[in-house]
CHARMM-style PDB file with segment names, atoms N, HN, CA, C and O in Angstrom:
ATOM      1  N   UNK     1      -6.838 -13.530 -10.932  1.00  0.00      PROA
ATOM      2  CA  UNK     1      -6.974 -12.558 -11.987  1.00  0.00      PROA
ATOM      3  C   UNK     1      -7.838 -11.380 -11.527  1.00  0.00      PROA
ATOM      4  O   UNK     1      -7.422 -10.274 -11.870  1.00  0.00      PROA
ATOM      5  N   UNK     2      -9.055 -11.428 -10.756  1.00  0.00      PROA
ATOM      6  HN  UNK     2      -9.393 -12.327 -10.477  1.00  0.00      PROA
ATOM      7  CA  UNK     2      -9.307 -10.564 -10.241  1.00  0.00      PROA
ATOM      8  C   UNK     2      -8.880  -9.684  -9.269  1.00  0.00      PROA
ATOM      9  O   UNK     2      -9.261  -8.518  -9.166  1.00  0.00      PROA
ATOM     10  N   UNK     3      -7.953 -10.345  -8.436  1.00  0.00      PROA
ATOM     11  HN  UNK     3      -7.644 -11.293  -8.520  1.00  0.00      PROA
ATOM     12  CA  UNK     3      -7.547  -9.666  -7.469  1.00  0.00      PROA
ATOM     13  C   UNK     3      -6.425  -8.417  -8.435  1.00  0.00      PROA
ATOM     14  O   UNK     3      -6.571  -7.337  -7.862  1.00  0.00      PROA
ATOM     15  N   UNK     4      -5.519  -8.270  -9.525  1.00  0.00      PROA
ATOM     16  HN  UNK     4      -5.401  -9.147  -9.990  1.00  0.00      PROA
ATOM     17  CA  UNK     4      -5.049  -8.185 -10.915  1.00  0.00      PROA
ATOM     18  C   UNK     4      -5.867  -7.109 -11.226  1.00  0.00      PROA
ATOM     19  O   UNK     4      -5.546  -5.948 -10.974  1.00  0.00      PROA
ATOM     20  N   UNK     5      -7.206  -7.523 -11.915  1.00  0.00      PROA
ATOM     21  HN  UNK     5      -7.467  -8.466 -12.120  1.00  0.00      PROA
ATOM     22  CA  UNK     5      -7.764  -5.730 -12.258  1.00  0.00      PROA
ATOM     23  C   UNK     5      -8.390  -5.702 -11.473  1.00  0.00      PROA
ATOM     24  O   UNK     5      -9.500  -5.887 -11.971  1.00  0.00      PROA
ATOM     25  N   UNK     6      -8.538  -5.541 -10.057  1.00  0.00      PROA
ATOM     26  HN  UNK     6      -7.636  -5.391  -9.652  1.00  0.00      PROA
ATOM     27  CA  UNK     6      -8.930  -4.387  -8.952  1.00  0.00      PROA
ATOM     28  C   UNK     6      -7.871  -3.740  -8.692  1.00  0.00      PROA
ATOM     29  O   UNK     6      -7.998  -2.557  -8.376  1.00  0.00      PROA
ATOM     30  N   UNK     7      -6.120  -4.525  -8.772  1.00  0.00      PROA
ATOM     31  HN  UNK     7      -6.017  -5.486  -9.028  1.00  0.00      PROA
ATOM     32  CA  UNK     7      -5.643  -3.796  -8.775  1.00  0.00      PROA
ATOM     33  C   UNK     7      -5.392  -2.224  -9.629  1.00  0.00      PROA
ATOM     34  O   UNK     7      -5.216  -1.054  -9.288  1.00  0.00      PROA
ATOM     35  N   UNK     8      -5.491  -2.974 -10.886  1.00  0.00      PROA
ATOM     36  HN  UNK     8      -5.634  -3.924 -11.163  1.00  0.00      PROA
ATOM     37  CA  UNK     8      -4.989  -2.231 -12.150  1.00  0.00      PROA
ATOM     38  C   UNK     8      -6.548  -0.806 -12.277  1.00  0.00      PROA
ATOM     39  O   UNK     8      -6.383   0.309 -12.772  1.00  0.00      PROA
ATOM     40  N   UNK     9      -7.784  -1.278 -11.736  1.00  0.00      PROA
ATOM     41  HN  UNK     9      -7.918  -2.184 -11.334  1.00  0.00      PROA
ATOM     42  CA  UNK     9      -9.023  -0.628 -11.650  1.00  0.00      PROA
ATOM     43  C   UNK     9      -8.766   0.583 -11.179  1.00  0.00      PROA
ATOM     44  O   UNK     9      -9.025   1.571 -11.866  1.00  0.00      PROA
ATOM     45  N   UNK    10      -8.090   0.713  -9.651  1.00  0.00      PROA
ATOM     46  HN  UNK    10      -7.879  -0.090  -9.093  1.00  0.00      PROA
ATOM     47  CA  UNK    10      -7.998   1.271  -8.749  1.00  0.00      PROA
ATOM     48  C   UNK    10      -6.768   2.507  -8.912  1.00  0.00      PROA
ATOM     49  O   UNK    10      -6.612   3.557  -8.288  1.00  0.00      PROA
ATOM     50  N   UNK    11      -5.947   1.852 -10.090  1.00  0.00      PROA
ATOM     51  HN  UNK    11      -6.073   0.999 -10.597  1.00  0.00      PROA
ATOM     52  CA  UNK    11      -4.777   2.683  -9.757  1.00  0.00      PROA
ATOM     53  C   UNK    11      -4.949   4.969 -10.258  1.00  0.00      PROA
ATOM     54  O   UNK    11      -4.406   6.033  -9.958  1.00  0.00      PROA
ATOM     55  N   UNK    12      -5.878   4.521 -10.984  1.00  0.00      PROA
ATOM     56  HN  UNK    12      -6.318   3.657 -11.227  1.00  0.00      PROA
ATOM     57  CA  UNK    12      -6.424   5.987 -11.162  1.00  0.00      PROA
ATOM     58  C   UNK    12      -6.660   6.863 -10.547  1.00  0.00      PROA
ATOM     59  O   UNK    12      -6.475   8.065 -10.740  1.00  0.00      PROA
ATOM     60  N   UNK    13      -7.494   5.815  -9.007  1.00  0.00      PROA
ATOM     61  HN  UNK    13      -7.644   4.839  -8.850  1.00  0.00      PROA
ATOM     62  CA  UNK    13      -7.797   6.525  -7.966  1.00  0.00      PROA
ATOM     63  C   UNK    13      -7.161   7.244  -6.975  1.00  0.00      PROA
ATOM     64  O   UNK    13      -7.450   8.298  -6.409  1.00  0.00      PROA
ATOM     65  N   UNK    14      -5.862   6.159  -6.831  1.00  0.00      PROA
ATOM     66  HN  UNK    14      -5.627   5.303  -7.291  1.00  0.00      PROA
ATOM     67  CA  UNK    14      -4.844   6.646  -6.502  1.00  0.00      PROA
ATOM     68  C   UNK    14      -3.944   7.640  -6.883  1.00  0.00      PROA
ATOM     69  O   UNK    14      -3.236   8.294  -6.117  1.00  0.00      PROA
ATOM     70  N   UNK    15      -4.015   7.750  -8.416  1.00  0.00      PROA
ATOM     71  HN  UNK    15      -4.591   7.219  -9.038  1.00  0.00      PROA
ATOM     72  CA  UNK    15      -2.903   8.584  -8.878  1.00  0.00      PROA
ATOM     73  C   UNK    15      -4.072  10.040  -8.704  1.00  0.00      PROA
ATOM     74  O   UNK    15      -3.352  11.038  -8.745  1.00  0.00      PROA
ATOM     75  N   UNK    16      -5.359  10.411  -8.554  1.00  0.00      PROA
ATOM     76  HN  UNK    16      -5.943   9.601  -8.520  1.00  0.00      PROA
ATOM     77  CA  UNK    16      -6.200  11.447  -8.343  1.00  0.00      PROA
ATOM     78  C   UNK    16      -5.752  11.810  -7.000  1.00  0.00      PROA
ATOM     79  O   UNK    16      -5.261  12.898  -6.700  1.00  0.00      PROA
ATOM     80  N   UNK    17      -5.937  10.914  -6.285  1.00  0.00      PROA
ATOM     81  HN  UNK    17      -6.336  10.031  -6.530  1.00  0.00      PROA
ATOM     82  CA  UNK    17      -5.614  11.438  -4.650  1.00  0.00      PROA
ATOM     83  C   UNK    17      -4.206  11.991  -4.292  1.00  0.00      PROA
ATOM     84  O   UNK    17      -3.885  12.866  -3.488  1.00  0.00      PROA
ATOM     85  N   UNK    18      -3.337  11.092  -5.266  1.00  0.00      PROA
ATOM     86  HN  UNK    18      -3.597  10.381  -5.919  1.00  0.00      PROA
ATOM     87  CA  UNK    18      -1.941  11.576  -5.318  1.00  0.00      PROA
ATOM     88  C   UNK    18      -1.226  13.215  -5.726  1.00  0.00      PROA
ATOM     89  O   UNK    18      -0.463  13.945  -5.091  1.00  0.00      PROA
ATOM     90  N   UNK    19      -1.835  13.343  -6.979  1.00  0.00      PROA
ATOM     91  HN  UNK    19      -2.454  12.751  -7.495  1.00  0.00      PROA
ATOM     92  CA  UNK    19      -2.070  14.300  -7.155  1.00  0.00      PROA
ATOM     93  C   UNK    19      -3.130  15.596  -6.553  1.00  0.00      PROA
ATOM     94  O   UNK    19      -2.892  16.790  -6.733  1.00  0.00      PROA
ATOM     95  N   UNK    20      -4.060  15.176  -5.979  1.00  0.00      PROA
ATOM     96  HN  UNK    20      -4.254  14.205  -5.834  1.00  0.00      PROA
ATOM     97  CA  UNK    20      -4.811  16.347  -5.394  1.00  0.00      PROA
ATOM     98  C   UNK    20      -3.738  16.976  -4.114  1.00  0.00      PROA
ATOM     99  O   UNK    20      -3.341  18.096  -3.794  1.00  0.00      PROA
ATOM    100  N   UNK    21      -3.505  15.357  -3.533  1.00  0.00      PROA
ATOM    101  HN  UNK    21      -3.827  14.447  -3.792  1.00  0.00      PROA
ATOM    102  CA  UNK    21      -3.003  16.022  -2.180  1.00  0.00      PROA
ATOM    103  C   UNK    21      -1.293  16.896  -2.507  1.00  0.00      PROA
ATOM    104  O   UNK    21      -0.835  17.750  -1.748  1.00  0.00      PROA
ATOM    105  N   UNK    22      -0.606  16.414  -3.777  1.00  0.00      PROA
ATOM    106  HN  UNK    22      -0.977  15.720  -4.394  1.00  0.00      PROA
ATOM    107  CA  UNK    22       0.486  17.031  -3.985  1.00  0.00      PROA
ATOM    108  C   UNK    22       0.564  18.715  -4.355  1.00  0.00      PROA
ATOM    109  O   UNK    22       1.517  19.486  -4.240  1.00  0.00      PROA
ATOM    110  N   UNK    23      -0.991  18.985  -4.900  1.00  0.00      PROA
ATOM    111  HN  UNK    23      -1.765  18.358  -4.994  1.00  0.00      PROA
ATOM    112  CA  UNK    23      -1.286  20.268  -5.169  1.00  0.00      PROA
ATOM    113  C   UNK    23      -1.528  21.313  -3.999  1.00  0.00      PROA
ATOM    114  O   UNK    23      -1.218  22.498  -3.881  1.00  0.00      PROA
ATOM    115  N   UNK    24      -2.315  20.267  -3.042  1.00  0.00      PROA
ATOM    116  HN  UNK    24      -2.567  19.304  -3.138  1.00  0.00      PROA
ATOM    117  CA  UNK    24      -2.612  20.500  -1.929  1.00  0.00      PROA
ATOM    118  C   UNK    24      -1.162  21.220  -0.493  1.00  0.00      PROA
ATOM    119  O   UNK    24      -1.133  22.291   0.114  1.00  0.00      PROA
ATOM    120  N   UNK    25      -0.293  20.133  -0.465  1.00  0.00      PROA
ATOM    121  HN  UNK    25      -0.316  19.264  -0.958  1.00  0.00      PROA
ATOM    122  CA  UNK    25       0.182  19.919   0.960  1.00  0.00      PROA
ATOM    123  C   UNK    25       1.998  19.825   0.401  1.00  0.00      PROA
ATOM    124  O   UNK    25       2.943  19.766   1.187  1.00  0.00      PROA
ATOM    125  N   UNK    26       2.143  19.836  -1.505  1.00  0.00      PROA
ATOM    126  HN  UNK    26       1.375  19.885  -2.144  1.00  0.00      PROA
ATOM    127  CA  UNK    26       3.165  19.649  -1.974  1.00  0.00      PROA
ATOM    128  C   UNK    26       3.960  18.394  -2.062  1.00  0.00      PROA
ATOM    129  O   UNK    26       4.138  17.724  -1.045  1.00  0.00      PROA
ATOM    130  N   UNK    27       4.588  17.932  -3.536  1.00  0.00      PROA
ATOM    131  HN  UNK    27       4.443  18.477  -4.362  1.00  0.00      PROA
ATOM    132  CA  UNK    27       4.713  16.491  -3.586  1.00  0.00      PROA
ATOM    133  C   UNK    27       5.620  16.063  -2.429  1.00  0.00      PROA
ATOM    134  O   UNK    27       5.151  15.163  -1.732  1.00  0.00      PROA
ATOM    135  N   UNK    28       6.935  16.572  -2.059  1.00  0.00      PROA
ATOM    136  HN  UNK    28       7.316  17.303  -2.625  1.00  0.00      PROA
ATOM    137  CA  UNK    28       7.775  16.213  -0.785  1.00  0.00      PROA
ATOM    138  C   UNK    28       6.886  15.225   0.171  1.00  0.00      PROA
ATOM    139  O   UNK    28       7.159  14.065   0.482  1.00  0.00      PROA
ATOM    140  N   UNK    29       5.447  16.206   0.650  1.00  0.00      PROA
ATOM    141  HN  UNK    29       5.225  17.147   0.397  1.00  0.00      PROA
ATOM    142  CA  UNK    29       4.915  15.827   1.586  1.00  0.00      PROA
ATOM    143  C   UNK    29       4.291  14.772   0.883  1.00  0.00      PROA
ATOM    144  O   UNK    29       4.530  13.647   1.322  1.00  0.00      PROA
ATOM    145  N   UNK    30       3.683  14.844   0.075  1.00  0.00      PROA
ATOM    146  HN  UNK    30       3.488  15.758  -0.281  1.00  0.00      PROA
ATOM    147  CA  UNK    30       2.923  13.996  -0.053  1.00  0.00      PROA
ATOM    148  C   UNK    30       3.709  12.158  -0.420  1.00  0.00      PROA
ATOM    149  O   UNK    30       3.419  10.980  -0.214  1.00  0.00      PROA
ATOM    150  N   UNK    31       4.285  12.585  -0.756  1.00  0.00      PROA
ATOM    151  HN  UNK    31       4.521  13.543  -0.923  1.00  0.00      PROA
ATOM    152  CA  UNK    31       5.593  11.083  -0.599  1.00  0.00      PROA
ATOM    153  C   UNK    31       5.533  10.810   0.249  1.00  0.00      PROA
ATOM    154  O   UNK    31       5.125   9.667   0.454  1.00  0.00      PROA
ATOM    155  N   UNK    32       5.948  11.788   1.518  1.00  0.00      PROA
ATOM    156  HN  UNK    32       6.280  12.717   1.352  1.00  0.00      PROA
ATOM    157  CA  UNK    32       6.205  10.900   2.746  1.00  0.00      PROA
ATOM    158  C   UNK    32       4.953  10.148   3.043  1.00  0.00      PROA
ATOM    159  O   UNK    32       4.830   8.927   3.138  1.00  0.00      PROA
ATOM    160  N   UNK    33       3.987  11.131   3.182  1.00  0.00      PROA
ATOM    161  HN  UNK    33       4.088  12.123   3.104  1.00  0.00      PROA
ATOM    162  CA  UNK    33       2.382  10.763   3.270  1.00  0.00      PROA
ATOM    163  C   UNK    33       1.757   9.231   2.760  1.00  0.00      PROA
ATOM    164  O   UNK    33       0.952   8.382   3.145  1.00  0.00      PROA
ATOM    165  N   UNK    34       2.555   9.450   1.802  1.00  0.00      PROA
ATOM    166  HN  UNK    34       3.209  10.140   1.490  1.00  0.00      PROA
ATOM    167  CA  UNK    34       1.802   8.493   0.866  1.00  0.00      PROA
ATOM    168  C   UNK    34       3.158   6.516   1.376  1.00  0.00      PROA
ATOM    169  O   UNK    34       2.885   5.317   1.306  1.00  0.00      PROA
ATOM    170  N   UNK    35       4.108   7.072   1.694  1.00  0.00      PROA
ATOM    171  HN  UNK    35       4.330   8.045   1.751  1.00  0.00      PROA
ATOM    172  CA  UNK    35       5.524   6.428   2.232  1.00  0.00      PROA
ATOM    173  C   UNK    35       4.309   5.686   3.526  1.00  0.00      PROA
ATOM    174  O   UNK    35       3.850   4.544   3.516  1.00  0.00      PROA
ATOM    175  N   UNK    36       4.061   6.729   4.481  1.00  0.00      PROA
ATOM    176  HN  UNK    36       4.434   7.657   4.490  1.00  0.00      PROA
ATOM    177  CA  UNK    36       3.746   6.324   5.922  1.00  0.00      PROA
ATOM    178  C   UNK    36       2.503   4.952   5.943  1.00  0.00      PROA
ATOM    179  O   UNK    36       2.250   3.901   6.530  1.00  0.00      PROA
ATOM    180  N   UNK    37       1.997   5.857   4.846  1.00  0.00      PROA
ATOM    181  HN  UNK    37       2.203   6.711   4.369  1.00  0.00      PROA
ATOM    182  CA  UNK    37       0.443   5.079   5.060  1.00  0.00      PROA
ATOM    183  C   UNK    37       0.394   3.523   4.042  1.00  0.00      PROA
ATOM    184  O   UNK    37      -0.526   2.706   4.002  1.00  0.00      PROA
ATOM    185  N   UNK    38       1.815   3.487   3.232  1.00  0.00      PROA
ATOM    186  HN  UNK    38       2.562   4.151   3.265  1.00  0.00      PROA
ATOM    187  CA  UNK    38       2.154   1.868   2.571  1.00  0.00      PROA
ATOM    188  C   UNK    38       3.093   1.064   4.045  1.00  0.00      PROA
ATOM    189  O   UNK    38       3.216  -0.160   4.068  1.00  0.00      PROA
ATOM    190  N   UNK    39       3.548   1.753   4.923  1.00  0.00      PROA
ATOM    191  HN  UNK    39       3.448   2.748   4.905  1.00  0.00      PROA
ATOM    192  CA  UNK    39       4.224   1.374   6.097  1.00  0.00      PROA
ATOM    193  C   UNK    39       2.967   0.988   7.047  1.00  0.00      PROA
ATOM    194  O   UNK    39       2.946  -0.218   7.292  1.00  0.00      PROA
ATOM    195  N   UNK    40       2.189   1.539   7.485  1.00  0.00      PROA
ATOM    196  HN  UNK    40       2.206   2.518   7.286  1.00  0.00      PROA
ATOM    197  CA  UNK    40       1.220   1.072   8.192  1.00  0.00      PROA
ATOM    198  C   UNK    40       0.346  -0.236   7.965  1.00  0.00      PROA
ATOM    199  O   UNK    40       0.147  -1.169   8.744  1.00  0.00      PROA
ATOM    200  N   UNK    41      -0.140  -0.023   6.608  1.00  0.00      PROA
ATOM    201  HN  UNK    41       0.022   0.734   5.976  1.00  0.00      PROA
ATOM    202  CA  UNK    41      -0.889  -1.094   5.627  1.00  0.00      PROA
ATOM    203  C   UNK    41       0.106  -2.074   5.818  1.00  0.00      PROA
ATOM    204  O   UNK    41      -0.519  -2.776   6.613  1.00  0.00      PROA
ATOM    205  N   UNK    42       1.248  -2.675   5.673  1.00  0.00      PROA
ATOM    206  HN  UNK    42       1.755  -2.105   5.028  1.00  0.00      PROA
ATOM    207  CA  UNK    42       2.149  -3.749   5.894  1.00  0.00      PROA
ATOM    208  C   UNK    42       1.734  -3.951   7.008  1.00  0.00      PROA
ATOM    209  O   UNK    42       1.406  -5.127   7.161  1.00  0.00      PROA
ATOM    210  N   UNK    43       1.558  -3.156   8.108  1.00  0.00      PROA
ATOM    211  HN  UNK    43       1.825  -2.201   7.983  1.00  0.00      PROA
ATOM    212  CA  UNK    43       1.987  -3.596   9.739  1.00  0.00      PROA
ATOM    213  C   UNK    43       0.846  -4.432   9.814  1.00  0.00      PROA
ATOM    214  O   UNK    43       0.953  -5.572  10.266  1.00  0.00      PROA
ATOM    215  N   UNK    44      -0.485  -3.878   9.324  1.00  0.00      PROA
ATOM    216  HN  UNK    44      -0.573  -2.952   8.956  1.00  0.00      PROA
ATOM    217  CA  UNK    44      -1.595  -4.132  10.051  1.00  0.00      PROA
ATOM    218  C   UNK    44      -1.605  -5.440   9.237  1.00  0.00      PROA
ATOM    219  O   UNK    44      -1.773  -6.476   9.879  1.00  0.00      PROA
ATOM    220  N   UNK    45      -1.392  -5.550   7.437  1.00  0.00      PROA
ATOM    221  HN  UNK    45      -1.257  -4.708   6.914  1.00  0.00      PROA
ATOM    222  CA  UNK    45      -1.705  -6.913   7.401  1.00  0.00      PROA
ATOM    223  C   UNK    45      -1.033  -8.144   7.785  1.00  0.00      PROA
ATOM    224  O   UNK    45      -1.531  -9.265   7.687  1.00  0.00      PROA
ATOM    225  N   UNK    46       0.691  -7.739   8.444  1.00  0.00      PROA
ATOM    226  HN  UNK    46       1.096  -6.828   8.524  1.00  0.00      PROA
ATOM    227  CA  UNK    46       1.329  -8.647   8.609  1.00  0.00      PROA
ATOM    228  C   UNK    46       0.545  -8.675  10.113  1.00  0.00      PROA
ATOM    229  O   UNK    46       0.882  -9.680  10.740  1.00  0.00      PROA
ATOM    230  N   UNK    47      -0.402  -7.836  10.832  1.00  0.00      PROA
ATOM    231  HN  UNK    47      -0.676  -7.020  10.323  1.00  0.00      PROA
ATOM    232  CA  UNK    47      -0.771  -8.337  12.297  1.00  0.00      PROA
ATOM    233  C   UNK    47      -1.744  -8.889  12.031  1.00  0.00      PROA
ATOM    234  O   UNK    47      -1.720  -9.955  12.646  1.00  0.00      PROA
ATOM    235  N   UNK    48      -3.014  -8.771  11.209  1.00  0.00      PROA
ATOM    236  HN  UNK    48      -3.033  -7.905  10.709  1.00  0.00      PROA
ATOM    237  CA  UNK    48      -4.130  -9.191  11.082  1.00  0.00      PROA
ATOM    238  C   UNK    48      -3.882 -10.689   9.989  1.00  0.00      PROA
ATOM    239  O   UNK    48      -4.909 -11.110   9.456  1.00  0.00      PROA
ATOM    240  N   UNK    49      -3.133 -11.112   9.820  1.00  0.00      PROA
ATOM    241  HN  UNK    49      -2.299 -10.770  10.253  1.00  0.00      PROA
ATOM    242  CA  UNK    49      -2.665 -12.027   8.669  1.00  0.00      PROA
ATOM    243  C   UNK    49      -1.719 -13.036   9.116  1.00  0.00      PROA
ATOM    244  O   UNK    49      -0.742 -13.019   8.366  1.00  0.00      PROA
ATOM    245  N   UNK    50      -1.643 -13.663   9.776  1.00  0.00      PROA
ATOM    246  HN  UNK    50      -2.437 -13.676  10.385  1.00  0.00      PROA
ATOM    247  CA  UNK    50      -0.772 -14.407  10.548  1.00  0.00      PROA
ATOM    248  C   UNK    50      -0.171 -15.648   9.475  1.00  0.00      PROA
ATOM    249  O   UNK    50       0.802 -16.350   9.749  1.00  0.00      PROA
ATOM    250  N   UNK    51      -0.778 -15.723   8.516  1.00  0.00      PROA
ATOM    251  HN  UNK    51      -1.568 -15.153   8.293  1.00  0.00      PROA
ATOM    252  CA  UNK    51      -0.362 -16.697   7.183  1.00  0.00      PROA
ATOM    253  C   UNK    51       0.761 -15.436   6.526  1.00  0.00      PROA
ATOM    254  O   UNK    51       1.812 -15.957   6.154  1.00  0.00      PROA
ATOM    255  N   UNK    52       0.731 -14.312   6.379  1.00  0.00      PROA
ATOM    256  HN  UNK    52      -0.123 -13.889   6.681  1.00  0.00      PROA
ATOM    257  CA  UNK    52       1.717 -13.481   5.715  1.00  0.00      PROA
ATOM    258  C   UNK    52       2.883 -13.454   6.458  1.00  0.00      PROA
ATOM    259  O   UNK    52       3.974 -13.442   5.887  1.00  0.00      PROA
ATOM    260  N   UNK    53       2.764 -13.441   7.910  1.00  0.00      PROA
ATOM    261  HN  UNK    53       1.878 -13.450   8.374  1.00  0.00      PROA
ATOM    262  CA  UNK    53       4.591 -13.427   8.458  1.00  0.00      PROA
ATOM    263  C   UNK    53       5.203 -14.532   8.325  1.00  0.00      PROA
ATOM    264  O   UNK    53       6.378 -14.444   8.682  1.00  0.00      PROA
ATOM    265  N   UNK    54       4.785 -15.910   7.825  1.00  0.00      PROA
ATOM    266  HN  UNK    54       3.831 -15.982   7.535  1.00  0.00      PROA
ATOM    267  CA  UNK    54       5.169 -17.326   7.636  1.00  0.00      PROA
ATOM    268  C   UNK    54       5.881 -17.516   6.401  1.00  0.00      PROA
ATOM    269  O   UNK    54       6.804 -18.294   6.161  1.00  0.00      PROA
ATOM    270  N   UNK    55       5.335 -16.724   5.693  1.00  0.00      PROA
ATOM    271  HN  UNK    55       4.585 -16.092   5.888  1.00  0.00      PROA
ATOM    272  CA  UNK    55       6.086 -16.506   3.624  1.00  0.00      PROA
ATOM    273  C   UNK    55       7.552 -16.626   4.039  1.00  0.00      PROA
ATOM    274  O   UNK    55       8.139 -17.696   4.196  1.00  0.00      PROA
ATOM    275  N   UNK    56       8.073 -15.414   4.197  1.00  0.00      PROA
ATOM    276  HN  UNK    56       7.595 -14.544   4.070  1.00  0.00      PROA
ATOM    277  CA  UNK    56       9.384 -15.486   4.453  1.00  0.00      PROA
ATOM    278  C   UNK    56      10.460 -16.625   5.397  1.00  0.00      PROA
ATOM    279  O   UNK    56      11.676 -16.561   5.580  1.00  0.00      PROA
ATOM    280  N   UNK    57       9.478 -17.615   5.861  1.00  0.00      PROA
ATOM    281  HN  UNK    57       8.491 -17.667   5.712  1.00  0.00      PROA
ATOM    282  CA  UNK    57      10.128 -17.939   6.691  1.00  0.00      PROA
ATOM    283  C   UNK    57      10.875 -19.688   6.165  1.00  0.00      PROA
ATOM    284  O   UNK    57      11.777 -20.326   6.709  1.00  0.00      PROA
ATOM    285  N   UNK    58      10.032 -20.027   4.908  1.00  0.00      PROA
ATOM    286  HN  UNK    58       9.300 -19.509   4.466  1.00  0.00      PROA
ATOM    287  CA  UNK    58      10.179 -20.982   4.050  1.00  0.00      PROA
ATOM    288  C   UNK    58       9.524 -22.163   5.175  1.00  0.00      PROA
ATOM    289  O   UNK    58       9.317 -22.133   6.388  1.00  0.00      PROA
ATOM    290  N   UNK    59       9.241 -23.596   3.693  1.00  0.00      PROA
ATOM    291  HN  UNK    59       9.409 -23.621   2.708  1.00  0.00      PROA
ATOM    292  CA  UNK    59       8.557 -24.715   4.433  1.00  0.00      PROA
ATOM    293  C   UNK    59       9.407 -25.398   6.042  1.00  0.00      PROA
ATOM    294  O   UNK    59       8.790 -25.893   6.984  1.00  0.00      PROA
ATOM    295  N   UNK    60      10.554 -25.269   5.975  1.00  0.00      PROA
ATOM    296  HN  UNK    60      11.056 -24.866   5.209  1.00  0.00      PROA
ATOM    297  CA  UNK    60      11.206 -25.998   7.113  1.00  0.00      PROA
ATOM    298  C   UNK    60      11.058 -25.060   8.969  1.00  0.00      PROA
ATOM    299  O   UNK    60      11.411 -25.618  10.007  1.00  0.00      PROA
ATOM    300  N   UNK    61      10.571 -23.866   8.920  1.00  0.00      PROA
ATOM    301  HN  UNK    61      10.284 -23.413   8.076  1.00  0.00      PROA
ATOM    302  CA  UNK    61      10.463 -23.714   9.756  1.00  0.00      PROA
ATOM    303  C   UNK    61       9.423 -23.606  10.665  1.00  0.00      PROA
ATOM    304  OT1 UNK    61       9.661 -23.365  11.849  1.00  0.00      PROA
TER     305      UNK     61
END
């Protein structure tokens, strides 16, 4: 449940940054921007997380 509202805490923060940088650099960019850096965050936790690349792989393997 906590892990839940840090999410839900946080999302403000995000939608501020979202918006600054769309005012900033224009929303197009900032999609991609915002695209790249949810692509990275996967990589690193599926590298640093060695229990997360196993999910998909179900109990038999």
């Amino acid at each position: 449940m906590s892990i839940y509202a840090l999410d839900r805490g946080l999302m403000p923060v995000g939608a501020l940054m979202a918006g600054v940088s769309a005012h900033l650099i224009g929303a197009p960019a900032t999609v991609s921007y915002m695209g790249l850096v949810v692509i990275l965050l996967a990589i690193l936790v599926a590298w640093r997380a060695p229990v997360v690349r196993d999910i998909g792989l179900g109990a038999g393997s």
